[in-house]
VOGU-3710 file (C-alpha; in Angstrom, 3 decimals, decimal comma):
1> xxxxxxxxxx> 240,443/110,057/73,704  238,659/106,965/75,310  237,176/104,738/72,820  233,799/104,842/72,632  233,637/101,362/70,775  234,921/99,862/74,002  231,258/100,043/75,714  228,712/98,049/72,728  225,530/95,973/72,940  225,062/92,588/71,211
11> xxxxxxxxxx> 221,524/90,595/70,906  221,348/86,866/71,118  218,191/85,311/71,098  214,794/86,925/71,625  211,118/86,204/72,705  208,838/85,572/70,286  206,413/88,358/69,603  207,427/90,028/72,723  210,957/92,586/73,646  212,639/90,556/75,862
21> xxxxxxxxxx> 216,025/89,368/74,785  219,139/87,864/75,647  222,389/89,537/74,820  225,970/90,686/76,211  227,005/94,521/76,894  230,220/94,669/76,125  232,564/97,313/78,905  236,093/98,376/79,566  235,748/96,055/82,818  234,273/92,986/81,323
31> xxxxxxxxxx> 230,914/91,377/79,969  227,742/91,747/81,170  225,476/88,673/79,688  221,959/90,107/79,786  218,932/89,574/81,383  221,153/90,677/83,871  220,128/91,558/87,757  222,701/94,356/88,863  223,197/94,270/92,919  223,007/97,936/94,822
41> xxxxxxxxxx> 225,944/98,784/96,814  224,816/102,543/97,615  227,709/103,614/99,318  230,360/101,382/97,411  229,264/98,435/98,958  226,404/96,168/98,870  225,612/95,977/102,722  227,122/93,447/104,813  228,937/91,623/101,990  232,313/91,605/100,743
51> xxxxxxxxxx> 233,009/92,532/97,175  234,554/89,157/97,091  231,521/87,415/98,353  229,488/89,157/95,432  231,298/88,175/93,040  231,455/84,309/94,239  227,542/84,542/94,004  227,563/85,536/90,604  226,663/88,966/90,339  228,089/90,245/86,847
61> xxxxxxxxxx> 228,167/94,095/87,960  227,370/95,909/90,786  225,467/99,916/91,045  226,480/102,757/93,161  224,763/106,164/94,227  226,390/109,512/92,999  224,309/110,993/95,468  225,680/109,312/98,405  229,152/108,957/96,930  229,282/112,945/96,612
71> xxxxxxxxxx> 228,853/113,978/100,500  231,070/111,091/101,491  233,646/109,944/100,590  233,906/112,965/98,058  233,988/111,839/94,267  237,936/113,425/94,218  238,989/110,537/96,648  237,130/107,889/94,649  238,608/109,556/91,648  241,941/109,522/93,104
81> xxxxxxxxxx> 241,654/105,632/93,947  241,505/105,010/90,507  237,601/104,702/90,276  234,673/103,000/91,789  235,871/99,752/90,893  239,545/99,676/92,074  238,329/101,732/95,287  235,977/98,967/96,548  238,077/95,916/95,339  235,688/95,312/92,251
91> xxxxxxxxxx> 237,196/93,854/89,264  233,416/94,018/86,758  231,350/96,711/85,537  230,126/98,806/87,882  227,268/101,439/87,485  226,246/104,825/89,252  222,542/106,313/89,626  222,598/110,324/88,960  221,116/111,265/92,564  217,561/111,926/90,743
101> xxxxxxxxxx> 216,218/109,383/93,163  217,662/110,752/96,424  216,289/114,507/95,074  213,675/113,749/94,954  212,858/111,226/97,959  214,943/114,298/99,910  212,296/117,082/98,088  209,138/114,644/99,246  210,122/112,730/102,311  209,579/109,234/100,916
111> xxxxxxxxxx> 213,084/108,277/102,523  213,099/104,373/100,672  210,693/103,493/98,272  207,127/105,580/95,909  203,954/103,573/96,701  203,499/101,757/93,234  200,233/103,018/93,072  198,240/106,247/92,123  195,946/106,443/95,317  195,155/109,316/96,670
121> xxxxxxxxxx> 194,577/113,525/95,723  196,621/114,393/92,761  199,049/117,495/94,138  202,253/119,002/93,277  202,937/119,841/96,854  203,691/115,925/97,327  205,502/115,423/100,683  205,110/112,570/103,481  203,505/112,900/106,553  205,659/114,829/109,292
131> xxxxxxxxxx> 208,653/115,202/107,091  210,572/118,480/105,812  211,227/119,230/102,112  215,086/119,059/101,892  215,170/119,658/98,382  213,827/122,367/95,928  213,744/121,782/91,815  214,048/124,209/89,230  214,489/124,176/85,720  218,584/124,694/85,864
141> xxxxxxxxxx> 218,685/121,903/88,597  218,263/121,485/92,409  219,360/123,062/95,752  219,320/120,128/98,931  220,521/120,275/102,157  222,758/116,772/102,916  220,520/114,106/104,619  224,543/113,740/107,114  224,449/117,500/108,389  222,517/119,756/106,403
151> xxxxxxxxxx> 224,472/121,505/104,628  223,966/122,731/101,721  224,166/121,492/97,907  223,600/122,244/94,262  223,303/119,604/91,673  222,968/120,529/87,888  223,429/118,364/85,183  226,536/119,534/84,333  227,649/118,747/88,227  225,833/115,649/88,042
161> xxxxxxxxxx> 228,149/114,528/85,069  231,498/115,767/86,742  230,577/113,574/89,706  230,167/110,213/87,776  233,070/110,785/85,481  234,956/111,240/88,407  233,136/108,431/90,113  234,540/106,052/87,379  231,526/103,832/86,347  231,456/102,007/83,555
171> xxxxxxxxxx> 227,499/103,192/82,842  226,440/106,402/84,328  223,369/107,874/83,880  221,715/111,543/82,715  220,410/113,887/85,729  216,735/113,568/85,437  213,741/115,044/87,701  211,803/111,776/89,027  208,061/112,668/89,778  205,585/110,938/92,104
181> xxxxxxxxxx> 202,256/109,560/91,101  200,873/111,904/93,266  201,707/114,494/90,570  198,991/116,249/88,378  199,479/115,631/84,930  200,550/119,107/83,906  203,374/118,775/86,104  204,559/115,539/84,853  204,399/117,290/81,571  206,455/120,305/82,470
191> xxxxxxxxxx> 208,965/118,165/84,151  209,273/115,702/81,443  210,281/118,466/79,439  212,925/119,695/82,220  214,191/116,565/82,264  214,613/116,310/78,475  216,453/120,009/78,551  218,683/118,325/81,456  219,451/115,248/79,157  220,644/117,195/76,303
201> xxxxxxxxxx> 223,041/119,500/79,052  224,150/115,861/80,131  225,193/114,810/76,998  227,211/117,963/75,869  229,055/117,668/79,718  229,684/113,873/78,650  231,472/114,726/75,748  233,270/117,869/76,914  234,477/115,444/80,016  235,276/112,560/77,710
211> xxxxxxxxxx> 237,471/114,703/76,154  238,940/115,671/78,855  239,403/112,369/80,884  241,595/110,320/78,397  243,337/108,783/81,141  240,328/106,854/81,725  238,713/104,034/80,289  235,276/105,242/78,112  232,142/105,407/80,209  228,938/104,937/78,623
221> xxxxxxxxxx> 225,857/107,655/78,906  222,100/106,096/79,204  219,410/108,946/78,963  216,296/108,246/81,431  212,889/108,235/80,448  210,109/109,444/82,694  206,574/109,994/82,182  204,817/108,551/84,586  201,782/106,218/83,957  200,608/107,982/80,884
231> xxxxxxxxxx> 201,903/106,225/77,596  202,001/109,308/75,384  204,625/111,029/77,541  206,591/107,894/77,957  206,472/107,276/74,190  207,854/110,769/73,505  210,426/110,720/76,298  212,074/107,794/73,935  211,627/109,172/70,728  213,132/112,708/71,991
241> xxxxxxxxxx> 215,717/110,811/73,636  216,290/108,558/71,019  217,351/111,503/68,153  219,341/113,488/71,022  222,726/114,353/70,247  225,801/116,158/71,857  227,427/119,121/70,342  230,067/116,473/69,000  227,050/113,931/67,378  227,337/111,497/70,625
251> xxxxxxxxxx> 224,037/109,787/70,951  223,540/107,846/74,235  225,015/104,594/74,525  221,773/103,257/76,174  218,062/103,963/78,115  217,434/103,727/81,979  213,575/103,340/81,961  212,806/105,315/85,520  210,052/107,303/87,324  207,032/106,241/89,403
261> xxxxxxxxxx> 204,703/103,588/88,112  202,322/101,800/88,841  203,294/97,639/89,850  200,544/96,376/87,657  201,415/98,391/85,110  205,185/97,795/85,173  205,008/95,418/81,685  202,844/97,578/79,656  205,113/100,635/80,823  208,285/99,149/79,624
271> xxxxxxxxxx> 207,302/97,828/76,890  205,455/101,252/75,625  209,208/102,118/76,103  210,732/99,379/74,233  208,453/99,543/71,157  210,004/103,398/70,803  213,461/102,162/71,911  216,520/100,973/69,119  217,133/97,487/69,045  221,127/98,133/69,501
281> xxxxxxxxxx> 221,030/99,814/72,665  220,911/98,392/76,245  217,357/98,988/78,176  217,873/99,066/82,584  214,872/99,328/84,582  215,676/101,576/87,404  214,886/99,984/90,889  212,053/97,080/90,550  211,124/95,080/93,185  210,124/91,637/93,986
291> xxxxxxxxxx> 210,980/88,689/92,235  207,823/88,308/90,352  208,200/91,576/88,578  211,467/90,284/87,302  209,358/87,989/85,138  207,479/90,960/83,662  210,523/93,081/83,138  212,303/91,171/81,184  209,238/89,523/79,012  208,525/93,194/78,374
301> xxxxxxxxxx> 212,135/93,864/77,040  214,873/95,335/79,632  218,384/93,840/79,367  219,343/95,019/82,938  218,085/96,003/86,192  219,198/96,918/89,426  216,883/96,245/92,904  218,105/97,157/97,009  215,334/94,455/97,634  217,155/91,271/97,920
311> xxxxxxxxxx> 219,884/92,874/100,408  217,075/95,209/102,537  214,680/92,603/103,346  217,809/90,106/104,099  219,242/92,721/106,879  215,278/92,506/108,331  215,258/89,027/108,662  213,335/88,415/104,919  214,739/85,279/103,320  213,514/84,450/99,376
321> xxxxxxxxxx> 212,978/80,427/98,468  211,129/78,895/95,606  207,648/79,144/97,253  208,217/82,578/98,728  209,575/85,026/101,017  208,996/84,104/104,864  211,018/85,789/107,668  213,329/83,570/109,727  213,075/84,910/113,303  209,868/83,252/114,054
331> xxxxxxxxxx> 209,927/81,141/116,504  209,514/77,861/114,710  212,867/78,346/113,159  214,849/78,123/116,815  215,204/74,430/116,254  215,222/74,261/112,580  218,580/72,328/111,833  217,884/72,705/107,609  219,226/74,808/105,339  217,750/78,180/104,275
341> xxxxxxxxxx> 216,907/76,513/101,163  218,014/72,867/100,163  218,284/73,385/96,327  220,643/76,471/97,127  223,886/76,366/96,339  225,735/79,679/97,883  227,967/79,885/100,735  225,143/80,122/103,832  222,575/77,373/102,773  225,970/74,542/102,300
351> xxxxxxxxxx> 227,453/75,885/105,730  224,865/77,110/108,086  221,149/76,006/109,790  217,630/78,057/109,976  218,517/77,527/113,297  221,460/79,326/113,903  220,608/82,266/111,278  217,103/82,449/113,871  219,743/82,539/116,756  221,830/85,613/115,281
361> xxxxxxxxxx> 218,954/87,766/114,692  217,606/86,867/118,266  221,087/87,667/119,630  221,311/90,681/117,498  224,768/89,735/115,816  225,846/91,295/112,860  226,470/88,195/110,979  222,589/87,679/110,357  222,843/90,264/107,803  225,749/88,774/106,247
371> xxxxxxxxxx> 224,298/85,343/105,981  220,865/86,116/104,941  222,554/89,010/102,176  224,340/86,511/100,492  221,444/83,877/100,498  218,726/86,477/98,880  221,263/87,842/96,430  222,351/84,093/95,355  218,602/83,645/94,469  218,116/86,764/92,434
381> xxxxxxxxxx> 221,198/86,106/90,411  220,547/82,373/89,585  216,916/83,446/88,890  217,739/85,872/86,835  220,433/83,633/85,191  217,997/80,835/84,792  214,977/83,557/83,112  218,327/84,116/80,551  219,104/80,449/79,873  215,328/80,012/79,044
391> xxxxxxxxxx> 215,339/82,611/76,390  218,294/81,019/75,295  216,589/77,629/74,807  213,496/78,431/74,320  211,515/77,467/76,685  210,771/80,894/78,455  207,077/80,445/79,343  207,700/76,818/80,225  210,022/78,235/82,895  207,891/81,427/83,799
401> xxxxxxxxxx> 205,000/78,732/84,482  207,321/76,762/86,536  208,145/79,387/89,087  204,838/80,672/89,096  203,264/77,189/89,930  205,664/77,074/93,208  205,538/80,958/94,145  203,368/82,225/96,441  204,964/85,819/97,513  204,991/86,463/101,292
411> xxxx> 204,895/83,006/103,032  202,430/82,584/105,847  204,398/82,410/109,050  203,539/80,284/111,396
//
């Protein structure tokens, strides 16, 4: 039987009067020292990059999609490879998303990102403009047609689980219906409660496949909570989820903090969440954004957190320095012979120019992605790295004031 003991959270040093925290998650593949920023490599890979390269920058684990993983390669190949981490030459922790995302982006048509804001006519018949509903939810799970071919799919929690186990991840989490804020509040309601029926499936698979996978190193379980914008759901989501337990007596090993929110409303959401939340369990915000709200996430107490930002906006040309994010194929870049950032220290910014970066995008060279990939995710990592160190010493708002004095978002270009 895997150990369970072999996945375990420790805290360090905290905030005063606030959640946030320093600490170390303890996994079969190694330590993760928290505030942590986890990289997305979807498919097995984080776009562009070698594994190699990742790891070089810094990044302490990296997250994969179950979703994607399922309709290709096929979670028996990855299985067979000896797991997501020996299949894409990863030698940390590695974590996989439950597909709830991609459900539900496939069910509405929002193919990247939810608006972080609740504009518009509150409807359960959410869908985007021109696109067709791919997916359709019920309370034992969901039927989809694959975004590849479409053909067609059933995920349940119980298939959900068997993919990630097989998958390999050293943190999976629970199958969970993620809403829009377009929803009315009675449906956020009723799916809050599917999604609380689906954890407690989840967690009797986990142990069933625990059992049954002793070959295999333990993998932990984090529940998700969902509720929208509205703090009583959210606070009830965590208690519920909190006193959950398998057929066995497993509890989950941690909370992924998930749904649709609004962005100025990101702090007070997670912390709602962490006020409800043990101490002794690991908190990951599910897909935040920019680097400002990194600030706010942690402050408000989540040990971990995974964002496609830093790599997406790189492959468009979107580089991140202290004062901003400005996009390097404008034209006054073409004879720019300075690094991307002089206080940088990864691999592009000590070995290549604004100007030649400007030239590869121009010439339409695959490189550009590469370069600017490994730039934006360098930045994210030391931020996050030097947000930890600040706890550590601290000196947290000192630091938070620092950034904030320099930062001014989207750079104007001219």
């Amino acid at each position: 039987m895997p150990d369970p003991a072999s996945f375990s959270f420790t805290v360090n040093s905290r905030l005063e009067g606030r959640h946030g925290r320093t600490g170390v998650i303890r996994t079969p593949h190694g330590d993760i020292q928290t505030p942590a920023f986890t990289p997305v490599g979807t498919k097995a890979t984080v776009k562009a990059v070698l594994p190699e390269a990742m790891k070089e920058l810094g990044a302490q684990a990296v997250l994969a999609n179950a979703y994607h993983l399922y309709l290709q390669p096929g979670p028996d190949i990855v299985d067979e490879a000896g797991g997501l981490g020996k299949f894409m030459n990863w030698a940390g922790p590695t974590f996989t998303d439950s597909g709830g995302f991609q459900v539900m982006s496939l069910g509405v048509g929002f193919k990247k990102v939810l608006a972080m804001e609740a504009v518009g006519v509150r409807s359960d018949d959410v869908i985007a403009k021109g696109k067709e509903r791919l997916a359709v939810v019920d309370d034992d799970g969901v039927t989809f047609r694959s975004h590849l071919d479409g053909s067609k799919h059933r995920f349940t929690p119980e298939v959900s689980m068997s993919i990630q186990h097989r998958l390999g991840a050293d943190v999976m989490f629970a199958f969970d219906e993620l809403t829009t804020l377009l929803n009315t509040r009675a449906y956020q309601e009723k799916s809050l409660q599917r999604t609380h029926e689906w954890a407690q499936r989840c967690i009797d698979a986990h142990e069933r496949l625990t059992a049954e996978r002793a070959h295999r190193p333990y993998q932990a379980l984090f529940a998700v909570i969902q509720g929208a914008q509205y703090e009583d759901l959210r606070r009830k989501a965590c208690r519920d989820l909190e006193a959950m337990r398998g057929a066995g007596g497993t509890g989950f090993d941690g909370y992924g903090i998930g749904g649709a929110l609004e962005k100025h409303n990101l702090g007070t959401i997670v912390g709602w969440c962490c006020d409800e939340l043990p101490e002794d369990k690991p908190r990951h915000l599910l897909g935040i954004s920019e680097p400002e709200d990194i600030f706010v996430a942690v402050e408000n107490g989540a040990d971990t957190f995974d964002c496609v930002n830093p790599s997406r906006v790189a492959r468009n040309a979107a580089l991140y320095v202290a004062e901003g994010r400005f996009n390097i194929n404008t034209s006054r870049f073409r004879r720019d012979f300075t690094p991307i950032d002089e206080t940088c220290d990864c691999y592009t910014c000590a070995h290549y120019t604004r100007a030649y970066i400007h030239h590869l995008f121009k010439a339409k060279e695959m490189l550009a992605s590469t370069l600017c990939t490994i730039h934006n995710e360098r930045f994210t990592v030391r931020l996050v790295d030097d947000i930890r160190a600040s706890i550590d010493d601290g000196r947290f708002d000192e630091f938070k004031a620092e950034f904030f004095g320099r930062w001014r978002g989207r750079l104007r270009q001219e």
